[in-house]
C-alpha positions as CSV (number, residue, x, y, z in Angstrom):
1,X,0.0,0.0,0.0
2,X,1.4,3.2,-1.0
3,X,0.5,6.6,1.6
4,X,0.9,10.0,0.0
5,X,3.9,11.7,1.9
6,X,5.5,15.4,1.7
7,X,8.1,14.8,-0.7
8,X,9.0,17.9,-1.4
9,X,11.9,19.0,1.4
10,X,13.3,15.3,2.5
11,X,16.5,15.3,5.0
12,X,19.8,13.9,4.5
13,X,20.8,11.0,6.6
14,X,22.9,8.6,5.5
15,X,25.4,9.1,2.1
16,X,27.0,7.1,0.3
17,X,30.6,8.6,-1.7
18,X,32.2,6.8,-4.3
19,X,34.3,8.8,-6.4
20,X,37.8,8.7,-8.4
21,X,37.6,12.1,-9.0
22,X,38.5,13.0,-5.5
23,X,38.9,17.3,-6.0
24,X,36.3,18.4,-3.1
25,X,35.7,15.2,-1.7
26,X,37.4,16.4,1.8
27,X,35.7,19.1,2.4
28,X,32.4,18.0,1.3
29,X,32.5,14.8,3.6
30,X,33.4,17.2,6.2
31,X,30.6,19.2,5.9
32,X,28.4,16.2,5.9
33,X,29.6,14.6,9.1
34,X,29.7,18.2,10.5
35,X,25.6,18.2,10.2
36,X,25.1,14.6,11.7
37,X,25.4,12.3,8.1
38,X,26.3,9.2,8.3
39,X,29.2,8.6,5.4
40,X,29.5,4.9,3.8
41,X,31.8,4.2,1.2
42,X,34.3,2.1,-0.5
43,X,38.1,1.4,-1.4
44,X,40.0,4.2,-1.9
45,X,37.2,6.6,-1.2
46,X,37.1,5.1,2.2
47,X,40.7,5.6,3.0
48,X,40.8,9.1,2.0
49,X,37.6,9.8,4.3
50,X,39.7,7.6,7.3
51,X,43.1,9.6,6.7
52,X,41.2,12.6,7.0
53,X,40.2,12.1,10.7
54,X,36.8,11.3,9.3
55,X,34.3,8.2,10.9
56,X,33.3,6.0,7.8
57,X,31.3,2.4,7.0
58,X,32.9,0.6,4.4
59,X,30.4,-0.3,1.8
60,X,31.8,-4.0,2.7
61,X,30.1,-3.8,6.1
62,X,26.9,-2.8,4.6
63,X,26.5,-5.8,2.3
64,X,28.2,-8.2,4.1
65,X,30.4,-9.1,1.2
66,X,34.3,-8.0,1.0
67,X,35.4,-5.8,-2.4
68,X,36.5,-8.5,-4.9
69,X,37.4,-9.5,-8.5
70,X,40.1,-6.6,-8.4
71,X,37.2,-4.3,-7.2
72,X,34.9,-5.0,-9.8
73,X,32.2,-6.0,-7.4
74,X,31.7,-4.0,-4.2
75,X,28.1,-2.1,-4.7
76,X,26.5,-4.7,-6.9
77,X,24.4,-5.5,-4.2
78,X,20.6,-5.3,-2.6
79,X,21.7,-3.7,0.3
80,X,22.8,-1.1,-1.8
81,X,20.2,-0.8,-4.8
82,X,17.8,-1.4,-2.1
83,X,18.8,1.4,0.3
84,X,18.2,3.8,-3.0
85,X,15.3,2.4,-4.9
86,X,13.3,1.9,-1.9
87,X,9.9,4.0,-2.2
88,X,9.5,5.5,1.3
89,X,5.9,5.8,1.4
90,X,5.3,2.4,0.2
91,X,4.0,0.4,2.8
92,X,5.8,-3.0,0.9
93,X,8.9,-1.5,0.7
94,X,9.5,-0.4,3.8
95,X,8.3,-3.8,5.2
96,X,11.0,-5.2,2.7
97,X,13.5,-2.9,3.8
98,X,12.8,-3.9,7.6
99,X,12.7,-7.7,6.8
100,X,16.5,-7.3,5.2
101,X,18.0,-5.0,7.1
102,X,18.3,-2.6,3.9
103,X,19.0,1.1,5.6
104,X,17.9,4.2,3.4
105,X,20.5,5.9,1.3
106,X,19.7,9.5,0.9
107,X,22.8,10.8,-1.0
108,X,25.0,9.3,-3.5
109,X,27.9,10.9,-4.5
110,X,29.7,9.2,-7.4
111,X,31.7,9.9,-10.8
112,X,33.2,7.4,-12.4
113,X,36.2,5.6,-13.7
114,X,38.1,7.5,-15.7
115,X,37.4,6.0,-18.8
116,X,37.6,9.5,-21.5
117,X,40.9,10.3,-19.9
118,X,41.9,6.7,-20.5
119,X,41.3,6.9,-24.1
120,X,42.6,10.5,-24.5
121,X,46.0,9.4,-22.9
122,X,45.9,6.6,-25.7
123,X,45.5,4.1,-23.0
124,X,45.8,0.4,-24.8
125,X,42.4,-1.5,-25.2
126,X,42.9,-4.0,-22.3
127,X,43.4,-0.7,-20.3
128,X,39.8,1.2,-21.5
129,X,37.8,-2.5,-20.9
130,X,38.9,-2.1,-17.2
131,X,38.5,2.1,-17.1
132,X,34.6,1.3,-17.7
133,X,32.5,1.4,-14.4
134,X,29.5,-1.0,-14.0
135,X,28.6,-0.4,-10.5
136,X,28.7,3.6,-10.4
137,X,26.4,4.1,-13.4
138,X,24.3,1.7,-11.8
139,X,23.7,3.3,-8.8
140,X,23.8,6.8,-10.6
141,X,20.7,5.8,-12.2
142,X,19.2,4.0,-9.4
143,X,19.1,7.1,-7.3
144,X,17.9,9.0,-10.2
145,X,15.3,7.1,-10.8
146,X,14.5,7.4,-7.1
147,X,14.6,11.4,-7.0
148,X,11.8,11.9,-5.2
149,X,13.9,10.4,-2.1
150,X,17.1,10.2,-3.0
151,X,20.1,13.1,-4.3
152,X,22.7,11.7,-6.5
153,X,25.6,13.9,-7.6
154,X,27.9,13.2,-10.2
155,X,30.2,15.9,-10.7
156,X,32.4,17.9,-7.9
157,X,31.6,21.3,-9.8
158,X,27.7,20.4,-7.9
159,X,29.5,20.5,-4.2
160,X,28.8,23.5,-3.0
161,X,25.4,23.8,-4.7
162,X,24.1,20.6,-2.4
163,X,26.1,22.4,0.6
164,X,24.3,25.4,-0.1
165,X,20.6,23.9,-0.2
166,X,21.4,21.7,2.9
167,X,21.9,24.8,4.6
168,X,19.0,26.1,3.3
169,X,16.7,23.9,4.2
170,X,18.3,22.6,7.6
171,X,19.4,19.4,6.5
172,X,17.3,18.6,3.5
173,X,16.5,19.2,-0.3
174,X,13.9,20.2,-2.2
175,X,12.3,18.0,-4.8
176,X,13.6,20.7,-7.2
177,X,17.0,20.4,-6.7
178,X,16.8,16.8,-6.8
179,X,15.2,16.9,-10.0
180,X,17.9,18.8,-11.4
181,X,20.8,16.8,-10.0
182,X,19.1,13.4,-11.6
183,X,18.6,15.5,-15.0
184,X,22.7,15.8,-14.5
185,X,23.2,12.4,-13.6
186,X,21.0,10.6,-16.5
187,X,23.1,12.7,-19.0
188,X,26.4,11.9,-17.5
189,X,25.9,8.1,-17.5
190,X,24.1,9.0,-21.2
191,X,27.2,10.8,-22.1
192,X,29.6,7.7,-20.6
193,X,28.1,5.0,-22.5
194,X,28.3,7.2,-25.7
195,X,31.6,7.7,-25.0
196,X,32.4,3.8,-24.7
197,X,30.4,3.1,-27.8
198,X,32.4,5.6,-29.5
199,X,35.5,4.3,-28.8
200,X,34.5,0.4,-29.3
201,X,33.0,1.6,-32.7
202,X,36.8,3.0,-33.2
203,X,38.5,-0.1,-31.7
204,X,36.6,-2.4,-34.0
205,X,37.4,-0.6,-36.7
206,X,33.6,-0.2,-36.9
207,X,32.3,2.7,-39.1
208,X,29.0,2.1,-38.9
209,X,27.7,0.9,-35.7
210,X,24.2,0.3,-35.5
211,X,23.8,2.8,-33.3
212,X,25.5,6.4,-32.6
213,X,25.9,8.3,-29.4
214,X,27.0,11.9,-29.6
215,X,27.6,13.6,-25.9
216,X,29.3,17.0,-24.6
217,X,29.7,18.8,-21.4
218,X,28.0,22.6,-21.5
219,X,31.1,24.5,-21.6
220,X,28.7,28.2,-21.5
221,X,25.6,29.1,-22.5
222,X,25.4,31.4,-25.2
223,X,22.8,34.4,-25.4
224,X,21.4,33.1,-28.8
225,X,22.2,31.3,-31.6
226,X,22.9,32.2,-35.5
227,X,20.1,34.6,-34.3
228,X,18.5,36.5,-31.3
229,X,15.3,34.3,-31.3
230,X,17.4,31.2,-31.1
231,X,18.4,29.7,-27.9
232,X,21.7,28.2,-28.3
233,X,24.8,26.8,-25.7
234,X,28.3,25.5,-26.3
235,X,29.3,22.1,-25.7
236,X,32.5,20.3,-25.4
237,X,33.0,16.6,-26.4
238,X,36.2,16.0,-24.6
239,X,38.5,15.5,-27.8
240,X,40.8,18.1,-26.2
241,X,41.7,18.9,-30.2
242,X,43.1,22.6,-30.2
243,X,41.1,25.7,-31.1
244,X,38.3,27.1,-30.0
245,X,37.4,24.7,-27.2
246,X,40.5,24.8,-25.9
247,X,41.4,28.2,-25.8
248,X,41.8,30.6,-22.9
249,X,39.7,34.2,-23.5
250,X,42.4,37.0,-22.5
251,X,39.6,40.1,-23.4
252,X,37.0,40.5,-24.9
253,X,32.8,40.2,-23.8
254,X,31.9,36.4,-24.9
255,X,32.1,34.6,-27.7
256,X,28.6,34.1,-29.4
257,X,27.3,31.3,-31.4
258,X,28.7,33.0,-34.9
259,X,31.4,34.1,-33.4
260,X,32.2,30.3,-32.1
261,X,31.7,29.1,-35.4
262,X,33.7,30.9,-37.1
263,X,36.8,31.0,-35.4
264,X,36.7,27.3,-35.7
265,X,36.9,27.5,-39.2
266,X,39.6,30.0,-39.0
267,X,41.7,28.0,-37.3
268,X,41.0,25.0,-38.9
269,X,42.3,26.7,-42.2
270,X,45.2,27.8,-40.7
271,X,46.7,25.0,-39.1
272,X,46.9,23.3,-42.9
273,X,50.0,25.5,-43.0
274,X,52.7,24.0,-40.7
275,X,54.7,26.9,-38.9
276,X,57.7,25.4,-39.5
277,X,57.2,26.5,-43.1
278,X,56.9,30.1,-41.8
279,X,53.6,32.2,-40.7
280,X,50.3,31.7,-42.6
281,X,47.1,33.9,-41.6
282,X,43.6,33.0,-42.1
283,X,41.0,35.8,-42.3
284,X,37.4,34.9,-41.9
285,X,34.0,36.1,-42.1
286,X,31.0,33.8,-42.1
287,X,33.4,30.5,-42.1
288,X,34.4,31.5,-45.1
289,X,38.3,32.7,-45.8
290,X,37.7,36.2,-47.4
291,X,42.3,36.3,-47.3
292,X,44.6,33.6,-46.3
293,X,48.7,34.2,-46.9
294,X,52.1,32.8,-45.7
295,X,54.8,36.0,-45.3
296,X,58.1,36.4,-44.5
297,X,56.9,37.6,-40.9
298,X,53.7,36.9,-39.3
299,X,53.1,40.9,-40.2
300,X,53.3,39.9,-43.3
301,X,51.5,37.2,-43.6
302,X,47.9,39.0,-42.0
303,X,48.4,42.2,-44.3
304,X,48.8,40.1,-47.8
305,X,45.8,38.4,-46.4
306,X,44.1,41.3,-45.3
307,X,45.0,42.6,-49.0
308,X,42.9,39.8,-51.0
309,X,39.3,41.6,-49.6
310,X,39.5,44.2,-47.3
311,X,35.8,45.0,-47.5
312,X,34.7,41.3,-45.8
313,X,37.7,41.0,-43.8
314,X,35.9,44.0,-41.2
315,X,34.5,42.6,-38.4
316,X,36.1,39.1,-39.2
317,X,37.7,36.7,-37.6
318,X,41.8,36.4,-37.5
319,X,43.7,33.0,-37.1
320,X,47.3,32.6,-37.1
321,X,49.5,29.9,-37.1
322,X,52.4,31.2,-34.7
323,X,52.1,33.1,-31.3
324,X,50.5,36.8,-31.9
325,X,53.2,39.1,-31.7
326,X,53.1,43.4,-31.2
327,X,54.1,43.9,-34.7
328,X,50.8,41.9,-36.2
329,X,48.9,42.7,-33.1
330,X,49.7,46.7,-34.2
331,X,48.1,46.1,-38.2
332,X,45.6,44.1,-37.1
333,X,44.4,46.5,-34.1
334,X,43.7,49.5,-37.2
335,X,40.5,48.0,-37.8
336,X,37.5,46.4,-36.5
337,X,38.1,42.8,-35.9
338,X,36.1,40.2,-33.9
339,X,38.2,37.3,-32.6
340,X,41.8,36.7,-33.0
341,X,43.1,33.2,-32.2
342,X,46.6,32.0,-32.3
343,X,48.8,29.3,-30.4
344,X,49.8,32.4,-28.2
345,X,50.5,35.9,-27.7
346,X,53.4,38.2,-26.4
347,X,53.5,41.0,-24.0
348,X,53.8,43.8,-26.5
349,X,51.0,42.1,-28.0
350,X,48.6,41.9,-25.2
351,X,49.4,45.3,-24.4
352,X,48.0,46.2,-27.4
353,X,45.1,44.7,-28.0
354,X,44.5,45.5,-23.8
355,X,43.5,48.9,-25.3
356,X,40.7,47.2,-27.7
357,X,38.3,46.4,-25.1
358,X,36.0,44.5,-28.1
359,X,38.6,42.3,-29.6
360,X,38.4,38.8,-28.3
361,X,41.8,37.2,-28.2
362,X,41.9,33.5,-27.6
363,X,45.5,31.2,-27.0
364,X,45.5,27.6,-27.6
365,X,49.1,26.6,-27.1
366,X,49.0,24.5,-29.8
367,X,47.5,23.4,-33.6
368,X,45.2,21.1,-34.6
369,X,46.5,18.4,-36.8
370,X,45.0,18.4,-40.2
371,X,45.4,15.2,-41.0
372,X,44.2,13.7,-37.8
373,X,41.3,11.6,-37.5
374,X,37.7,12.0,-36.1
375,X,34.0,12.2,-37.2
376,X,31.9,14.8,-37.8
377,X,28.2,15.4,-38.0
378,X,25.3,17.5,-38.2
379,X,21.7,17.2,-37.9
380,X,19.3,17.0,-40.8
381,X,15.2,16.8,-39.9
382,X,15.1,13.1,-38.4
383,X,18.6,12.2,-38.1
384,X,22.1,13.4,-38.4
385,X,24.8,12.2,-40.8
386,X,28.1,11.4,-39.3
387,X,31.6,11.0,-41.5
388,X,35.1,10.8,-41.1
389,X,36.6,14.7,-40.5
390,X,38.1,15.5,-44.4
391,X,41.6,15.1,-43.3
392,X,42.7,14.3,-47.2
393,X,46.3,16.1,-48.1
394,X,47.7,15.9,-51.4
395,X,51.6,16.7,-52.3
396,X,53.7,17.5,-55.5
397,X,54.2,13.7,-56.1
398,X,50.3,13.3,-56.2
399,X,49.6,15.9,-59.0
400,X,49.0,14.4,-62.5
401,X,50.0,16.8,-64.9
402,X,46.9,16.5,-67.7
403,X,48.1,19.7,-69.9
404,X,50.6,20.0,-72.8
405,X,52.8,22.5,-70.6
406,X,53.3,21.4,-66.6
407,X,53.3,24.1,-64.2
408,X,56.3,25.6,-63.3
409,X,58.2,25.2,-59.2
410,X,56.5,28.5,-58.5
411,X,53.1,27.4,-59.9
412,X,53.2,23.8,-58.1
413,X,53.9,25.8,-54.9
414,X,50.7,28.0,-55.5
415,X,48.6,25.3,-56.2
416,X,49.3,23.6,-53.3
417,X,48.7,26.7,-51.4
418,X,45.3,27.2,-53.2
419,X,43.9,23.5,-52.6
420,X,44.7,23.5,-49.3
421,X,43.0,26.7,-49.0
422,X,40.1,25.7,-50.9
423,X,39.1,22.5,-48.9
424,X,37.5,25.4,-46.5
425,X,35.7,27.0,-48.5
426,X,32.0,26.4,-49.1
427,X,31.5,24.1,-52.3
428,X,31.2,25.5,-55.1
429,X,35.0,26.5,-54.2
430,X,37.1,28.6,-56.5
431,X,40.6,29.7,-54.9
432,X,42.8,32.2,-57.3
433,X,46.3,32.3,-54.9
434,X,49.5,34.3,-56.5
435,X,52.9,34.4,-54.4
436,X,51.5,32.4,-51.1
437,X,48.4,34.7,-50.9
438,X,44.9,34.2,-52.3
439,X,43.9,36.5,-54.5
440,X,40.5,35.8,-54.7
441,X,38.0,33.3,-53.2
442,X,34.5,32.6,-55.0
443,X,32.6,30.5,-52.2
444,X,29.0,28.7,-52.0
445,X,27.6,29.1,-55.0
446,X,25.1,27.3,-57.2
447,X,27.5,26.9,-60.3
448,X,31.2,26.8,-60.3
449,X,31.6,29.3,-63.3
450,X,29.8,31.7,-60.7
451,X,32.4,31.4,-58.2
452,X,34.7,32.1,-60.7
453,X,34.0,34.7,-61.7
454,X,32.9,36.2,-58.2
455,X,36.3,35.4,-57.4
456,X,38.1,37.7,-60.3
457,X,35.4,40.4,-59.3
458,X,36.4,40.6,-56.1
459,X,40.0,40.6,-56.7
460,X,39.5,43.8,-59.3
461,X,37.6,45.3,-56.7
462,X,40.9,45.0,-54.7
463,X,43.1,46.0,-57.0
464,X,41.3,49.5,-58.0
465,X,41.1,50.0,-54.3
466,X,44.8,49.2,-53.8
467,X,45.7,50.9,-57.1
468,X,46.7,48.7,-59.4
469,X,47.0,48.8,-62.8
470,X,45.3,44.9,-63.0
471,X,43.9,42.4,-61.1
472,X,46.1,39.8,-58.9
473,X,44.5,37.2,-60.7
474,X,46.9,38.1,-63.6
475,X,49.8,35.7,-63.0
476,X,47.8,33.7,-60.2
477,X,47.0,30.2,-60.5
478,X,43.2,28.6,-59.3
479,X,42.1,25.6,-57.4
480,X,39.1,24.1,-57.9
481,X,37.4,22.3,-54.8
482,X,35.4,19.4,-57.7
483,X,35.8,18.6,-61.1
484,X,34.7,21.8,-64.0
485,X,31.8,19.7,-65.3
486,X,32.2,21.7,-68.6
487,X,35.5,24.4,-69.7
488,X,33.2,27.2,-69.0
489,X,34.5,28.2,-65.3
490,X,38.2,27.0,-67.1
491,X,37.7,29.6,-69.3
492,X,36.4,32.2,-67.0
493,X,39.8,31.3,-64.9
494,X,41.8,32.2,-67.8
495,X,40.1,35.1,-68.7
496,X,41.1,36.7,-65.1
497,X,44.3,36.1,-66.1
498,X,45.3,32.4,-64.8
499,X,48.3,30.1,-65.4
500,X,47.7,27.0,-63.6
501,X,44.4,24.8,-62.7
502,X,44.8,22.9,-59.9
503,X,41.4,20.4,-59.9
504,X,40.0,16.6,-58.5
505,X,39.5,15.6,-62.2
506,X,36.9,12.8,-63.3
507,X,34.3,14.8,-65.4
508,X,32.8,13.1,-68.1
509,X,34.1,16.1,-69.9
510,X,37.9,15.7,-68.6
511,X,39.0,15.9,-72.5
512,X,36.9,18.7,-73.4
513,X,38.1,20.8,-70.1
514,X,41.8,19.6,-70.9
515,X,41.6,20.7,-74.4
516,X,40.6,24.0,-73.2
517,X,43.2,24.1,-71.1
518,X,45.5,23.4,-73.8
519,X,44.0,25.7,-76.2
520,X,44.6,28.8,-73.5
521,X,48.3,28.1,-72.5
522,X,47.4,27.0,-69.3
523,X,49.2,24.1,-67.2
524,X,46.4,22.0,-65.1
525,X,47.3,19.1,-62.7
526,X,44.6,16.7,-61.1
527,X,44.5,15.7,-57.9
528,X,41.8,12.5,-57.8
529,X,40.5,14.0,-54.6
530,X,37.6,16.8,-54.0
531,X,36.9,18.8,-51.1
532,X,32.9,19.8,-51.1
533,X,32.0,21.2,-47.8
534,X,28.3,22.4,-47.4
């Protein structure tokens, strides 16, 4: 028989604290013994507690059974599942509870093996089997379950919170709080499992399991999304991959969904270009590179970018492949820029930018590593697609040279520059580079001769404003993100003023496209590999 009971504030007695993550454990079990709780717990937990100078029950005690298997069973047990599925208004279980001896457990405080860091430290796979925890999420989602009795807490950051509303409420929680703290707990169990899965799917070379899990942790909350009537948040998926995830904000009010977005692909582009090589800047606006460059000096380097479209480059995004030094910080401080993110940044330039009280600046102390592995995916109505990240990376050796003339050391070097450039921008991709800097970039549209010639627009645009006699596409050569499907957008390329095609090949119209080619003068290479991104 079940009585109706107040439910709403319920006291604290007894808690049980399992945790490997032991940052605040001390102090919280101090404050629990402090206001009269009884503290049970296990293995290491337990010793910690008893070092401490703090009175503890080993979960042993409570069941009757000593830890074994190496620890792999210590709370698998009714005295423990009982103590936090009981119902307490329910006349049969409490007569259960009384029958067995099974004492109420009002708190739980567990997180769990460390199985992310196991796999993020390349632990081998014998190592992640034995980094997955079976009897925490078990109990996690016992006391969940049980919420109208029973607090579960999962992560140290929730401390103080459960501190707070103890004090509150002289000993005992509300049934608001403990909804909230199961909502946390569901989706950190949720996001465990995923993470297994994820990782077995990877092990077992697996590239289409059944089913897909996706998690991340709320890094911030952001005040809307692309925009203001969209509710939006930031998530991180533990990959620790460098950029905008990892970063550290120096200035700057916070970053917003756009803002997020963007600087990804920023910095995305300009880790392609290893520093070793010398400094490469990426300007962005709308995740699309509007100037990317290599210089002699990382100066250099953001004003030959900066030089390709100075109209979209206001208000955009800066990456750069090398610490931010005063010099660069100085050119790119003249005008209106959103983010700037770079491995890291000197004194004389954080000095500067100090004075820009807008300008985010974020430090990563590091690159990401183009050619590293992962997935990707986005949502679509019903379902999301999922793919490997496009880590593809061609070289000099790979080129096939299609044309009567081959392209020249300076041209090869160009076109390398301008595929690897082109791979970030939006499909339909056109990518006019000349001397290690684009030139001009036709992005997203609905036929490829459109980006073309969008691309040689923009770059006359640039060269009236910069007072030139002709367009930087003269001399320049053009990489082409897919195959031309006819010689039009060839054609177009060569009428801007191009050398040197740099494309995937495999048009039905290869020969036609080729013979074009040949007609004009110009030297094209293929590559057998495109780079659409939508």
């Amino acid at each position: 028989m079940t009585h109706p009971i107040h439910t709403n504030l319920v006291p604290v007695g007894r808690a049980l604290l399992s945790v490997s993550d032991k940052s605040g454990l001390l102090d919280l079990a101090r404050a629990l013994a402090a206001s009269g709780v009884e503290l049970i717990s296990t293995g290491g937990t337990a010793q910690t507690l008893r070092t401490a100078g703090l009175k503890v029950r080993d979960v042993a005690e409570v069941t009757g059974f000593p830890e074994m298997m190496d620890g792999r069973v210590k709370t698998l047990h009714p005295m423990v599942h009982g103590g936090l599925l009981a119902l307490r208004d329910d006349d049969e279980h409490l007569l259960a509870m009384a029958a067995h001896g099974i004492e109420p457990i009002d708190l739980l405080v567990v997180n769990l093996y460390p199985f992310e860091a196991t796999v993020a430290r390349g632990g081998s796979y014998a190592d992640c089997i034995e980094n997955i925890d079976i009897g925490g999420p078990a109990m996690i989602r016992a006391a969940a379950k049980n919420h109208r009795f029973v607090n579960v807490v999962t992560d140290p950051q929730d401390y103080a919170a459960l501190l707070a509303e103890l004090a509150q409420n002289d000993g005992a929680t509300s049934l608001a709080f403990r909804q909230k703290l199961a909502l946390t707990a569901y989706a950190r169990t949720a996001a465990y499992d995923a993470a297994v899965s994820t990782w077995m799917a990877g092990a077992l070379n697996e590239p289409a399991p059944r089913r897909r899990a996706f998690a991340g942790k709320l890094a911030q909350t952001l005040r809307y999304g692309e925009n203001p009537h969209q509710a939006a948040a930031f998530y991180l998926d533990g990959s620790n991959r460098p950029g905008v995830a990892t970063a550290k904000q120096w200035q700057g009010k916070e970053l917003s969904y756009n803002n997020i977005n963007d600087t990804d692909a920023a910095f995305e582009l300009v880790a392609e270009f290893d520093p070793a090589q010398g400094p490469a800047c990426a300007v962005i606006k709308h995740a699309n590179p509007c100037g990317v460059a290599r210089g002699a000096t990382l100066a250099e380097a953001y004003s030959r970018a900066y030089d390709c479209d100075r109209t979209s480059a206001f208000g955009g995004i800066v990456a750069l492949n090398m610490p931010l030094d005063g010099a660069t910080a100085e050119k790119i401080a003249e005008i209106f820029t959103e983010v700037v993110i770079a491995p890291g940044a000197d004194a004389d330039a954080m000095a500067i930018f100090a004075k820009k009280k807008n300008l985010r600046l974020l430090t990563t102390a590091g690159l990401p590593d183009p050619r590293a592995g992962g997935l990707t995916f986005r949502q679509v109505a019903g379902g999301f697609l999922v793919q490997d990240r496009d880590n593809g990376h061609i070289s000099a050796a790979d080129l096939k040279v299609v044309t009567k003339r081959a392209p020249t050391p300076a041209e090869i070097a160009d076109l390398l520059f301008a595929w690897n450039v082109a791979k970030h921008v939006k499909s339909n991709a056109i990518v006019y580079v000349k001397d290690g800097a684009t030139v001009g970039v036709g992005a997203g549209q609905m036929s490829r001769v459109d980006s073309t010639r969008i691309a040689a627009r923009k770059s006359e645009d640039m060269a009236e404003a910069l007072g030139l006699a002709k367009p930087l596409t003269f001399g320049a050569v053009v990489a082409s993100d897919a195959f031309f499907p006819f010689a039009d957008g060839l054609l177009a390329a060569a009428a801007a003023g191009a050398t040197a095609i740099i494309q995937p090949g495999g048009s039905m119209r290869d020969d036609e496209v080729i013979a074009a080619a040949d007609a004009a003068g110009l030297a094209m290479v293929f590559t057998g590999q495109r780079h659409f991104r939508h």
